[in-house]
NUSENU-824151 format. One record per residue (C-alpha): chain; y, z, x. Coordinates in Angstrom, 2 decimals, always signed. Last residue first. Layout:
! NUSENU-824151
<r c="A" v="Y" w="Z" u="X"/>
...
END
This chain:
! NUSENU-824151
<r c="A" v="-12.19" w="+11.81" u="+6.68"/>
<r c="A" v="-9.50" w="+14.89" u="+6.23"/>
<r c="A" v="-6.43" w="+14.23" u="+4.35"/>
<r c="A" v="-3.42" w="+17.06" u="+5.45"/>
<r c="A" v="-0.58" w="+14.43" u="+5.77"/>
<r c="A" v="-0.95" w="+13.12" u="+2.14"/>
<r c="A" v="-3.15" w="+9.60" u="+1.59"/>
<r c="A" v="-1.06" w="+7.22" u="-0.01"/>
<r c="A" v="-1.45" w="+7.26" u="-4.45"/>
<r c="A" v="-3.15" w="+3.61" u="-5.56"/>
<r c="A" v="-6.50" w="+5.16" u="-6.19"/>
<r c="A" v="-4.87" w="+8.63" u="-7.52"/>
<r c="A" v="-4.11" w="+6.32" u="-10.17"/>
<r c="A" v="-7.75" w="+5.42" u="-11.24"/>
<r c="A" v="-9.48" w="+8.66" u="-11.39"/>
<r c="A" v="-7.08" w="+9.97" u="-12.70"/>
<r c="A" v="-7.26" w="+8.17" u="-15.80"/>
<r c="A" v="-10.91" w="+8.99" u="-16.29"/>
<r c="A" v="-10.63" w="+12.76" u="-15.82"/>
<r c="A" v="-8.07" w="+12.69" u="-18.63"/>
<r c="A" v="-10.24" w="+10.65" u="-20.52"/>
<r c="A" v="-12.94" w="+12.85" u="-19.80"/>
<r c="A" v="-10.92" w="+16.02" u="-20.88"/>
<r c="A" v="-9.77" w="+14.27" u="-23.89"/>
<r c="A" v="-13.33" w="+13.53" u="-25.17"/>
<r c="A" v="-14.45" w="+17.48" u="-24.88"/>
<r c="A" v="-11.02" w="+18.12" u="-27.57"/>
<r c="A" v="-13.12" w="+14.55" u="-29.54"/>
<r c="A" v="-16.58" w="+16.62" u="-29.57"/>
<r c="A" v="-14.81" w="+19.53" u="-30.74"/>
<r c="A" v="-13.35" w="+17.91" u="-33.58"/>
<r c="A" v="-16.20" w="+15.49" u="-34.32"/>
<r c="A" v="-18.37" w="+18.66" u="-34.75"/>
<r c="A" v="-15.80" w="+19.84" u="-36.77"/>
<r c="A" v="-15.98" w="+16.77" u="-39.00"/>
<r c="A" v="-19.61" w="+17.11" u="-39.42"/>
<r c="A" v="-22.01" w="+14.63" u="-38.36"/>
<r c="A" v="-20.64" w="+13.42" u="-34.88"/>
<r c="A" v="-20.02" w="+10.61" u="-32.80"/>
<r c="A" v="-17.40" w="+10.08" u="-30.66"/>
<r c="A" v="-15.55" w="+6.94" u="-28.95"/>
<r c="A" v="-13.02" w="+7.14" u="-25.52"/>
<r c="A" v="-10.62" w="+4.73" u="-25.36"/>
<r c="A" v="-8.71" w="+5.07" u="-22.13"/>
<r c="A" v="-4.80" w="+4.48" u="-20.90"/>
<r c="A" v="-3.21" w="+4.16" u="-17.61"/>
<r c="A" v="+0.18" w="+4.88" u="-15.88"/>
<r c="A" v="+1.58" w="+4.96" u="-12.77"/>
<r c="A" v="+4.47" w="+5.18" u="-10.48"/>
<r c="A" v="+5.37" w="+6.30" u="-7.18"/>
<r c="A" v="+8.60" w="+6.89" u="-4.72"/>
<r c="A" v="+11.24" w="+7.17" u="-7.84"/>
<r c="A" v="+14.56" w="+7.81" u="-6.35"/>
<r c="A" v="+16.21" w="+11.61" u="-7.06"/>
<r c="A" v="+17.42" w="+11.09" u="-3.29"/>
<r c="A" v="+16.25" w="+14.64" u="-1.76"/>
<r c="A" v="+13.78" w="+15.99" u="-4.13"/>
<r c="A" v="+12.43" w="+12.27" u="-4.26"/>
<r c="A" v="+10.95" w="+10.96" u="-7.67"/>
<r c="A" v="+7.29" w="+10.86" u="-8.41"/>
<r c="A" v="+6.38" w="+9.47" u="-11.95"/>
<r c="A" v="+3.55" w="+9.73" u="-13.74"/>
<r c="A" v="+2.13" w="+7.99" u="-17.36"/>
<r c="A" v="-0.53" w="+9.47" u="-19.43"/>
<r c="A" v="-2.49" w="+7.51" u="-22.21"/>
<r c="A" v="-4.86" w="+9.42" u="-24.38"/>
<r c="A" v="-7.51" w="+7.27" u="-27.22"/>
<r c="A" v="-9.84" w="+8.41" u="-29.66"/>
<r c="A" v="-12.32" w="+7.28" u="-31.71"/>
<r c="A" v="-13.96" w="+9.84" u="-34.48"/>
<r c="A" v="-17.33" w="+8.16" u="-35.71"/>
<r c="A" v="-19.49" w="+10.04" u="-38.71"/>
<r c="A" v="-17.41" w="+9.14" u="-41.04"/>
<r c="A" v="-13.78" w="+8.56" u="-39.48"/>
<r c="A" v="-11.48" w="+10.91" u="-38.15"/>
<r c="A" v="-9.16" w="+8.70" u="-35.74"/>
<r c="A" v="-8.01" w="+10.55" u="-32.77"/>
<r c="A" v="-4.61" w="+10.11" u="-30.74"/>
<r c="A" v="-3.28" w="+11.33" u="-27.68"/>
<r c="A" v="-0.60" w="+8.94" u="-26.42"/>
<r c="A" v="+2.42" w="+9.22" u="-23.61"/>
<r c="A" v="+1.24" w="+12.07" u="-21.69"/>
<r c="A" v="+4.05" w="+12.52" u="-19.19"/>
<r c="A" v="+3.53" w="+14.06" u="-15.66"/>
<r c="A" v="+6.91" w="+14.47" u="-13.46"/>
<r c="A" v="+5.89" w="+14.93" u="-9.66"/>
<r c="A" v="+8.63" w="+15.89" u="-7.62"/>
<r c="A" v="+8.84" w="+15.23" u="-3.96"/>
<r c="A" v="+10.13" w="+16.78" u="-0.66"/>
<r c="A" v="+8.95" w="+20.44" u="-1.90"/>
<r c="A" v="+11.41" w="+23.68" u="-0.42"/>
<r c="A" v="+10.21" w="+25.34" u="-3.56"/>
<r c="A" v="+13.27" w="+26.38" u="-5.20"/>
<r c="A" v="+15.76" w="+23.67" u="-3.25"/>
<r c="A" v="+13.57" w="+20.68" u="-3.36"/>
<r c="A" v="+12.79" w="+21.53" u="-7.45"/>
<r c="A" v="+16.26" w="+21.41" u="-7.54"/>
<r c="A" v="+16.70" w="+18.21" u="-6.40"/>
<r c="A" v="+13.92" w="+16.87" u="-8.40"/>
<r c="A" v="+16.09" w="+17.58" u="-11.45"/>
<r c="A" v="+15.05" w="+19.17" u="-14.38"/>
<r c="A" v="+15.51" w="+18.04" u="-18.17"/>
<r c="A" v="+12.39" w="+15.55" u="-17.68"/>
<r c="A" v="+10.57" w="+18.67" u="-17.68"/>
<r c="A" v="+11.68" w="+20.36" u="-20.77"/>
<r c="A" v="+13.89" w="+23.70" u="-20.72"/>
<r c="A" v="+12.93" w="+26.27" u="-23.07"/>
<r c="A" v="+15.30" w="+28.98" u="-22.27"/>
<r c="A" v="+14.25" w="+32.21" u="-21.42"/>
<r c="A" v="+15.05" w="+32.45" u="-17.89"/>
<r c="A" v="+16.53" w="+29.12" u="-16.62"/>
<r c="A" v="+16.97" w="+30.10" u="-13.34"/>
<r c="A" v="+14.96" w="+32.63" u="-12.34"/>
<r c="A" v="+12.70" w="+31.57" u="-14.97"/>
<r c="A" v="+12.45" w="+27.90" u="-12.89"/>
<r c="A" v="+10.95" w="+30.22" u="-9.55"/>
<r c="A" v="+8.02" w="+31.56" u="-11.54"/>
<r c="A" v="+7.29" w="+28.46" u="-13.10"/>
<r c="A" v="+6.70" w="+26.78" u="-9.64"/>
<r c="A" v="+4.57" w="+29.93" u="-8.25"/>
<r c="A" v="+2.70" w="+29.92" u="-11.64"/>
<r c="A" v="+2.26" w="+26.38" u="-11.07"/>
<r c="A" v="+0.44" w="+26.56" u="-8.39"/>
<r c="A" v="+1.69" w="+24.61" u="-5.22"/>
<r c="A" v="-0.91" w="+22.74" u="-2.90"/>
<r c="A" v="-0.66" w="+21.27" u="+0.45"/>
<r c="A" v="-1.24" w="+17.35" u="-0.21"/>
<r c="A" v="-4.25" w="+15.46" u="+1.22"/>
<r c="A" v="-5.55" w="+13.78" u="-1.39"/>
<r c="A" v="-7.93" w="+16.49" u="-2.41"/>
<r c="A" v="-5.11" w="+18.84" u="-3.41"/>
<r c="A" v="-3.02" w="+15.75" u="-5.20"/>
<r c="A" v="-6.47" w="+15.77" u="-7.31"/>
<r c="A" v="-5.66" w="+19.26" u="-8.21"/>
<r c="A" v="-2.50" w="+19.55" u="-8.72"/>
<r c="A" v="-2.88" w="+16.58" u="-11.24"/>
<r c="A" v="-5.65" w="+18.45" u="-12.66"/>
<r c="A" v="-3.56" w="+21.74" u="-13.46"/>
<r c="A" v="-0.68" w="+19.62" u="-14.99"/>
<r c="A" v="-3.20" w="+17.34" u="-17.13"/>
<r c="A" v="-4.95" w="+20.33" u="-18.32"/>
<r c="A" v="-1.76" w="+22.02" u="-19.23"/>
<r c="A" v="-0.57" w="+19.54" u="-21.57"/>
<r c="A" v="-3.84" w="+19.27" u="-23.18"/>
<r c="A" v="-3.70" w="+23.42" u="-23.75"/>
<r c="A" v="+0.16" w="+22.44" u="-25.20"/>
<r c="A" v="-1.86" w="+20.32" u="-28.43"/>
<r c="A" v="-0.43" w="+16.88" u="-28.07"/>
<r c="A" v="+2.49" w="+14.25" u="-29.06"/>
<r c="A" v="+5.52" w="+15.79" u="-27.60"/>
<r c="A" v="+4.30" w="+16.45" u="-23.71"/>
<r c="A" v="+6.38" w="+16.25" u="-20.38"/>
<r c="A" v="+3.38" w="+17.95" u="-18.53"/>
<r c="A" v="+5.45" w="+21.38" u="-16.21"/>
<r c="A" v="+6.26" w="+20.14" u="-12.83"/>
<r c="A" v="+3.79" w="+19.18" u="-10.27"/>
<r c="A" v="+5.29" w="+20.00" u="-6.64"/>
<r c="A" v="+4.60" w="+17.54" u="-4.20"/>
<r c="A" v="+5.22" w="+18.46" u="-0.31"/>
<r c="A" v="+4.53" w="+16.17" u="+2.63"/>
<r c="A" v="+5.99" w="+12.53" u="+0.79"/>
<r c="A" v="+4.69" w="+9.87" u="+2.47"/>
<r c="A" v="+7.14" w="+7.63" u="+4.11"/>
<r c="A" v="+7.12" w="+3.63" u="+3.19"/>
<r c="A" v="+4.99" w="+1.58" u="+5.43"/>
<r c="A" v="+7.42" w="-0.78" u="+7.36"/>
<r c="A" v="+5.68" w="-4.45" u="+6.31"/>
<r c="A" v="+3.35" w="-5.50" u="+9.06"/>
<r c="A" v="+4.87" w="-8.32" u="+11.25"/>
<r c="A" v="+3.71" w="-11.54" u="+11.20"/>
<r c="A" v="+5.62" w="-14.19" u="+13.92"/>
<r c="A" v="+5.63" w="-17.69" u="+13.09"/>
<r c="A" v="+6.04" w="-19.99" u="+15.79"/>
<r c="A" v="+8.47" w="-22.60" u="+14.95"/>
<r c="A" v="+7.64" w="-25.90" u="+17.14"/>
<r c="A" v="+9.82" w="-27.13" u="+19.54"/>
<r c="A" v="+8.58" w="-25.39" u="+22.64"/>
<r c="A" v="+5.58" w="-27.23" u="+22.10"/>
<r c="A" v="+7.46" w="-30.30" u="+22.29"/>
<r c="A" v="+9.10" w="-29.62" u="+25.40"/>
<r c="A" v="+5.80" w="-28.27" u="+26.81"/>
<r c="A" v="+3.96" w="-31.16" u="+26.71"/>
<r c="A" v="+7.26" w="-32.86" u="+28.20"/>
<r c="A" v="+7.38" w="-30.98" u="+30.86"/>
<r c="A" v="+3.68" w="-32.32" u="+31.61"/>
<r c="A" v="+3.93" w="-35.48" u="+31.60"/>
<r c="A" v="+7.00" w="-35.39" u="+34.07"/>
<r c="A" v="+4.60" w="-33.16" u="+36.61"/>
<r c="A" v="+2.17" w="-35.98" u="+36.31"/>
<r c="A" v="+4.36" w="-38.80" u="+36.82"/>
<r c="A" v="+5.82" w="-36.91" u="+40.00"/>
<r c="A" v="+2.22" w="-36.79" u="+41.61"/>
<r c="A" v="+1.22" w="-39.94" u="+40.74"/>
<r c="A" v="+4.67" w="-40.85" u="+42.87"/>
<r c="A" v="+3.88" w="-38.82" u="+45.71"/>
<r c="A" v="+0.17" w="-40.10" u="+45.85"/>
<r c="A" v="+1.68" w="-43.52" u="+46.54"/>
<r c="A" v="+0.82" w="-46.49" u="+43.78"/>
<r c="A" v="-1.14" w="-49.03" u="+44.56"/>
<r c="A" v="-0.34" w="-51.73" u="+42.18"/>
<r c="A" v="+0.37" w="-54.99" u="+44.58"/>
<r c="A" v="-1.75" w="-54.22" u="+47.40"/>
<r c="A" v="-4.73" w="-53.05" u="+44.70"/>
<r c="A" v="-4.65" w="-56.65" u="+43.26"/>
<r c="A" v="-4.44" w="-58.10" u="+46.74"/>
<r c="A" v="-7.95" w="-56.86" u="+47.72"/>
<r c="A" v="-9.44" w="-57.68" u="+44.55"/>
<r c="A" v="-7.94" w="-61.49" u="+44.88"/>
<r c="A" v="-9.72" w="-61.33" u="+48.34"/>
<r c="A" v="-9.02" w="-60.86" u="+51.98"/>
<r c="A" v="-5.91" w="-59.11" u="+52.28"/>
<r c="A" v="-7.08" w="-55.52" u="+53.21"/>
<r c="A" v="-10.35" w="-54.21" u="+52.36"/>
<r c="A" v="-11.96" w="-55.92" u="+55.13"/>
<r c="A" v="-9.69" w="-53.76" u="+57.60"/>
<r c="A" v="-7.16" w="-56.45" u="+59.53"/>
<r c="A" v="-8.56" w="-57.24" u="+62.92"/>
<r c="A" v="-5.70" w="-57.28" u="+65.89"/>
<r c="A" v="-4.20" w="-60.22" u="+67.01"/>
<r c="A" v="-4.20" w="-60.44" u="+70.43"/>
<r c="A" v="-0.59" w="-61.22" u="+72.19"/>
<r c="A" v="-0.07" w="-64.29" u="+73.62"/>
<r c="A" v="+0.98" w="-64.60" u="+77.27"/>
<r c="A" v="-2.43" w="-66.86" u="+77.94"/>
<r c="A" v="-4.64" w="-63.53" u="+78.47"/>
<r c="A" v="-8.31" w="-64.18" u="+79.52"/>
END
């Protein structure tokens, strides 16, 4: 029966009734604010990773390979001229199987008598730039053998070559590559001749030797295959 008062209506059990209950009452936070705690949080993350210096690695600019090398005649003072032109024809040669278009010498020498004609001009004397304009090359190779030395001993001739190489620019006269290397080679012989020949057969592996390892540190040319 109603008396004029109101009914009170039944509170949920979760509600009110125990120090739980009014523990969560006091501390429940709306979903709103969670919501805007979170979204702080994380602009702050990525405030501080923003912070941090990021390193970026770039690879160096690789420096231009020359197309066109011509091998100028061996800058030699020390050994018989046959060595010189060993080390000349070979360095042609290996810059062949690198990947460079070849350029006999006869074709280079040719085109220095038209301007030098008889005179004896050494190597070192010419400039890559005119190499360039001759035989239209981009690079100059200048070939130096810096040591060529045997030791007659009995029965035992050691002997030792050194060659040194230096690529210059036909446009800028700048060196572009640089090497040089030296071997020991040791003979063994009974006669002194046979020590002779044994030591000329020496150079040639020496030679061989040394180019071996510069060519290792010489870039590819534009015509390598493999």
């Amino acid at each position: 029966m109603s008396n004029g008062v109101p009914p009170v209506k039944a509170m949920p059990l979760w509600v009110g009734e125990t120090g739980f209950n009014r523990f969560i009452e006091r501390f429940y936070m709306p979903k709103k604010i969670i919501l805007l705690c979170a979204f702080l949080i994380v602009l702050l993350v990525m405030a501080g990773c923003s912070s941090r210096k990021t390193a970026v690695l770039k690879p160096p600019p690789a420096k231009a390979v020359p197309r066109l090398i011509a091998v100028l005649p061996t800058i030699n003072h020390v050994a018989d001229p046959m060595i010189g032109t060993i080390v000349r024809q070979r360095a042609i040669d290996e810059l062949y199987f690198k990947g460079y278009p070849k350029i006999p010498a006869g074709t280079i020498d040719e085109k220095l008598d038209g301007i030098y004609g008889n005179k004896t001009i050494a190597s070192e004397g010419i400039p890559p730039a005119t190499i360039g304009e001759l035989t239209g090359a981009d690079a100059v190779l200048y070939c130096t053998i810096r040591k060529i030395k045997t030791s007659y001993r009995f029965m035992y001739a050691p002997t030792q070559v050194e060659l040194s190489f230096d690529m210059r620019s036909a446009k800028t006269g700048a060196t572009i590559w640089q090497a040089r290397h030296s071997v020991s080679e040791k003979n063994f012989g009974f006669t002194r001749r046979e020590l002779e020949m044994k030591s000329f057969q020496g150079y040639e592996a020496a030679i061989g030797e040394i180019f071996e390892k510069v060519m290792k540190t010489l870039p590819d040319g534009p015509d390598v295959t493999g």
